[in-house]
C-alpha positions in Angstrom: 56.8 89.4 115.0 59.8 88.3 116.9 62.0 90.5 118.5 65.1 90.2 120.8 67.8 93.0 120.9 70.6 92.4 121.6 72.9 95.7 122.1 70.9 97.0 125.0 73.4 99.6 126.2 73.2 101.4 122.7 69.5 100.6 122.5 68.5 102.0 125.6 70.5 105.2 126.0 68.2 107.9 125.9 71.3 111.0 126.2 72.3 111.9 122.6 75.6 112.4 122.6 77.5 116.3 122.6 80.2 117.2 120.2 81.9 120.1 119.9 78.6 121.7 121.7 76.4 120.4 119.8 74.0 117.7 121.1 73.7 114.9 118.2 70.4 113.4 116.9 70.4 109.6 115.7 69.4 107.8 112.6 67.3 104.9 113.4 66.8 102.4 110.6 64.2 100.8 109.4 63.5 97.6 108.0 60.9 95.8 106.0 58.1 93.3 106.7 55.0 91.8 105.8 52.2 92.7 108.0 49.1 91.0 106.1 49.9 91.1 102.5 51.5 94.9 103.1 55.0 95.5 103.1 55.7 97.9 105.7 58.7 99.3 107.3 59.3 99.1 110.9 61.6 101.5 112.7 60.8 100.2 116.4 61.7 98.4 118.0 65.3 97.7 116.4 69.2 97.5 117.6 69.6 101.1 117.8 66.5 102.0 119.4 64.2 100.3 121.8 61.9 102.3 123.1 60.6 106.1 122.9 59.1 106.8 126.0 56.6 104.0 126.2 56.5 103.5 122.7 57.5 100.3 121.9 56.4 99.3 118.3 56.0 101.7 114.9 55.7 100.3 112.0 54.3 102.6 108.8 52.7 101.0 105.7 52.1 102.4 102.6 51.7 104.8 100.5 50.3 101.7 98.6 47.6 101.0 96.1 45.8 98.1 95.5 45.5 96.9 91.9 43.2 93.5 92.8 39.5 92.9 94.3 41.8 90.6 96.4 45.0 92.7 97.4 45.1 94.7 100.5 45.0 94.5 104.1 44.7 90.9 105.5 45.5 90.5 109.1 44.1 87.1 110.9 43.2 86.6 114.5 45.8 86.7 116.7 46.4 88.2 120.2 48.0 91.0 122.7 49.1 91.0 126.2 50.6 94.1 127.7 50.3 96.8 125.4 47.9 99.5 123.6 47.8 99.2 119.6 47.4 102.6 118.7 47.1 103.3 114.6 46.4 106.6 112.9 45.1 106.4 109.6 46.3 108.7 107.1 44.3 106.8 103.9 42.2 104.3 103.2 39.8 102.1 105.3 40.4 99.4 107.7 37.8 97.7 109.5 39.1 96.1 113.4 37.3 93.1 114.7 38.2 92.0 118.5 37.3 89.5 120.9 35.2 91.9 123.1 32.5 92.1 120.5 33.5 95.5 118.7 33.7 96.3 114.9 34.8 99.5 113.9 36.0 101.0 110.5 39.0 103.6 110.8 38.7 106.3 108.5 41.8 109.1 107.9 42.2 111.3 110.1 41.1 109.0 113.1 42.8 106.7 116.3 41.8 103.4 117.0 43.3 102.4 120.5 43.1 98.7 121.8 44.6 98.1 125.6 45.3 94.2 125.3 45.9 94.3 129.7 45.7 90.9 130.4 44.8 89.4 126.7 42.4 90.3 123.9 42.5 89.1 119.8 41.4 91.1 117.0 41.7 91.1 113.0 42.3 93.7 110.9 41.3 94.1 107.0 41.0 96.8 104.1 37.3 97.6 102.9 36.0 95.7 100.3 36.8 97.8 96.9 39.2 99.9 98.9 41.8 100.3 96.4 44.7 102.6 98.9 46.3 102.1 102.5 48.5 104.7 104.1 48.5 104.7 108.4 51.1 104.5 111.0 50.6 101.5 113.6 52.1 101.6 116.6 52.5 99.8 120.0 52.5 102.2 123.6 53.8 99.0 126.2 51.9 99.4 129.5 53.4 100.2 132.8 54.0 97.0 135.3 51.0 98.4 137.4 48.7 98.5 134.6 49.9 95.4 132.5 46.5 93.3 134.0 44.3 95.8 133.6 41.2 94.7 131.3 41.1 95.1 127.9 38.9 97.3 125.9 38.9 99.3 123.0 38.8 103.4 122.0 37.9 104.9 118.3 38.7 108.5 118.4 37.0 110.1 114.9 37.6 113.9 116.3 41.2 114.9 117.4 42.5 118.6 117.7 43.8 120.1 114.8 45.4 123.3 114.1 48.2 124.9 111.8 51.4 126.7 112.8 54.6 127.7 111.0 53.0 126.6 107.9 52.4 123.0 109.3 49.1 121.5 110.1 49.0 119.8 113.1 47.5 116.7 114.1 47.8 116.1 118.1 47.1 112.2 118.3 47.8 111.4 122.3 48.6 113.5 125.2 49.0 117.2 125.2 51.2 119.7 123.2 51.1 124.0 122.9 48.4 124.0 124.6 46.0 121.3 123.3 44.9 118.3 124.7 44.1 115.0 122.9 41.0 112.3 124.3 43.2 109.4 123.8 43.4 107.2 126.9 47.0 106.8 128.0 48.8 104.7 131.1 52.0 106.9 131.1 53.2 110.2 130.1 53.2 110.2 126.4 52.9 112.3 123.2 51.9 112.0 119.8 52.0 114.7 116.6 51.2 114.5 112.9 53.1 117.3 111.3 51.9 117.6 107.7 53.1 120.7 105.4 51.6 121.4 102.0 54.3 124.1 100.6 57.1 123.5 102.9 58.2 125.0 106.3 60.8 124.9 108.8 59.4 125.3 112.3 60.6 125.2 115.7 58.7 123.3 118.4 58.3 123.2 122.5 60.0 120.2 123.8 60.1 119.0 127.9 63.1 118.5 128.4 62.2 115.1 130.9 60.7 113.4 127.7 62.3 111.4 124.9 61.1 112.4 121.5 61.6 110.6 117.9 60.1 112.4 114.4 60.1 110.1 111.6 59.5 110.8 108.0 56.4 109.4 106.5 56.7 111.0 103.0 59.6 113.3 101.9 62.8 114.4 104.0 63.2 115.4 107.4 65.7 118.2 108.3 67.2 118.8 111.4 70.0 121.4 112.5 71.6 120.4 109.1 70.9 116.7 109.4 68.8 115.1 106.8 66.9 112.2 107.8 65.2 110.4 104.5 61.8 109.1 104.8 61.4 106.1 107.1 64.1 107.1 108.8 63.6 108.3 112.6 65.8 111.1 114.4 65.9 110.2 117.7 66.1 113.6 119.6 66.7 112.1 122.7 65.7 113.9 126.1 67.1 117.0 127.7 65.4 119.4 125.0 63.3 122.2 125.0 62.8 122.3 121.8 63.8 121.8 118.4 64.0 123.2 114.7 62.9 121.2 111.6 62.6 121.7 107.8 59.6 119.8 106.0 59.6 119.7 101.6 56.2 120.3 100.1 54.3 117.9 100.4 56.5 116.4 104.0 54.8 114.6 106.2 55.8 113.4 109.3 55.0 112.0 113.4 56.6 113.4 116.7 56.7 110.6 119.2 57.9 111.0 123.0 56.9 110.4 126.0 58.6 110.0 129.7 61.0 106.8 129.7 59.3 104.0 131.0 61.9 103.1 133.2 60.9 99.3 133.0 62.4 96.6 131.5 60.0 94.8 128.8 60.5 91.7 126.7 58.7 91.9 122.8 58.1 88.7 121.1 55.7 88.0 118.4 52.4 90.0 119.8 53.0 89.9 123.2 54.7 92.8 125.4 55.3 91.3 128.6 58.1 92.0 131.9 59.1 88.7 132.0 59.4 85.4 130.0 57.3 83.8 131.8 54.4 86.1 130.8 55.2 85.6 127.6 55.3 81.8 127.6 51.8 81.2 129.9 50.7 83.6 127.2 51.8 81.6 124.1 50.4 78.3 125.4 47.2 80.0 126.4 46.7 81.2 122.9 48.3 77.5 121.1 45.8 76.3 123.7 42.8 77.8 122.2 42.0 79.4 125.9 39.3 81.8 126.8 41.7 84.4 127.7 42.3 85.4 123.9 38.0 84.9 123.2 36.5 84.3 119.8 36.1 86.9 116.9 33.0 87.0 115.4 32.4 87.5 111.6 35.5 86.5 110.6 35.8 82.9 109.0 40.2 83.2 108.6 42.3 81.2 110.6 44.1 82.5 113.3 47.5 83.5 113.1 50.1 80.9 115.2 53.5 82.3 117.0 56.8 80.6 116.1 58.3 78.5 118.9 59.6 80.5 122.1 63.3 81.5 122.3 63.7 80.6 125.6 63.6 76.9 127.3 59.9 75.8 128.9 
């Protein structure tokens, strides 16, 4: 992944705009990519919209169904500094391998959470004879203070669930009416999966010293007379206590916010770092083959290489 934005001012306002009393809400785009054989379509980080809170990164993939023994999710070594890769799997099977020795299949309805800190490498691949793939991957970027801190890794199979307005409710990270998720977290941060089976509109409890997004994973998203179509993110912005939203039948969607990082970061390929020299020691460490990035066992791939650096050596 390579990533440089370039219109920071419009990328990093977090204060929607008023007019005629009425505080706005902003599309976000997304765009497509491959991410190991899987087209997926990535809504952070972009031109419009940097960050949300400290989330840095979302990319969903799927609905998709695999026709071959071969097809599905193929995803080489390759290595992290500086965040937490956080995915939520919504169907299908994916089995993580990483340089600290774990192997762990994610199942729907479960987190896998891996703080890079300093540096860690893992793969990522669909089950043998798994034959469908639908999850939301997403980046948190770790505070300067913590960006060193040592890696590890966090499977959550039991999150709290409950169902409101109609809508069940997934709470993924952090805490929300009254629930509190075991994901381990660095900053502030928040994290939602809103699914309705007949279709609802409900309101919900916002601080007003967050940032939130909701994006769309299947069907429309409705919002004080906006439509947003799926893969599209409304960016709420901060300064809320709450907000109303309309979900089809069958809607599905993901609240993200969390308190604005307040940091400067730099994203290229798949390194979060807060300065470029980070990033480069980083890319020669991995080119390098160094033992900051480890080994993976069990995998015979090879790894994944970055492209050159932006920026002069």
């Amino acid at each position: 992944m390579s990533t440089l934005v370039e219109d920071r001012e419009v990328a990093s306002s977090m204060d929607c705009p008023v007019i005629d009393g009425k505080r706005q809400v902003q599309h976000v785009s997304p765009r497509t990519a491959d991410v190991g054989g899987i087209e997926v379509n990535r809504v952070l980080p972009s031109r419009q919209r940097r960050l949300v809170g400290a989330w840095c990164f979302l990319d969903h993939a799927g609905p998709a169904v695999f026709k071959g023994e071969t097809d599905g999710l193929r995803v080489g070594p390759h290595p992290h500094i500086g965040l937490q890769t956080f995915t939520w799997m919504i169907e299908g099977e994916v089995l993580h391998r990483d340089s600290l020795g774990n192997k762990q299949v994610i199942r729907p309805g479960q987190v896998n959470l891996m703080t890079a800190g300093r540096g860690i490498s893992h793969t990522e691949e669909s089950i043998p004879g798994e034959t469908h793939l639908h999850a939301a991957q997403l980046w948190i970027a770790l505070p300067d203070a913590d960006r060193q801190t040592m890696p590890r890794f966090d499977h959550y199979p039991d999150l709290p669930e409950w169902t409101s307005q109609g809508v069940d409710h997934t709470l993924l990270i952090g805490e929300f009416e009254g629930h509190r998720a075991p994901t381990l977290a660095f900053s502030e941060l928040v994290s939602v999966d809103l699914a309705s089976r007949q279709g609802a509109t409900l309101s919900l409890s916002l601080r007003e010293d967050f940032e939130y997004g909701v994006l769309p994973l299947e069907g429309t998203l409705e919002i004080e007379g906006d439509t947003f179509a799926t893969n599209e993110m409304a960016y709420l912005g901060r300064g809320r206590s709450s907000v109303t939203l309309s979900l089809p039948a069958g809607g599905h969607a993901i609240l993200v916010g969390g308190e604005p990082l307040g940091e400067e970061i730099l994203i290229w390929w798949n390194f979060v770092g807060h300065s470029k020299a980070e990033i480069i020691q980083a890319q020669r460490d991995w080119e390098g083959g160094s033992e900051r990035f480890g080994t993976i066992e069990g995998h015979d791939g090879e790894r994944l290489m970055p492209p050159p650096l932006p920026w002069k050596q």
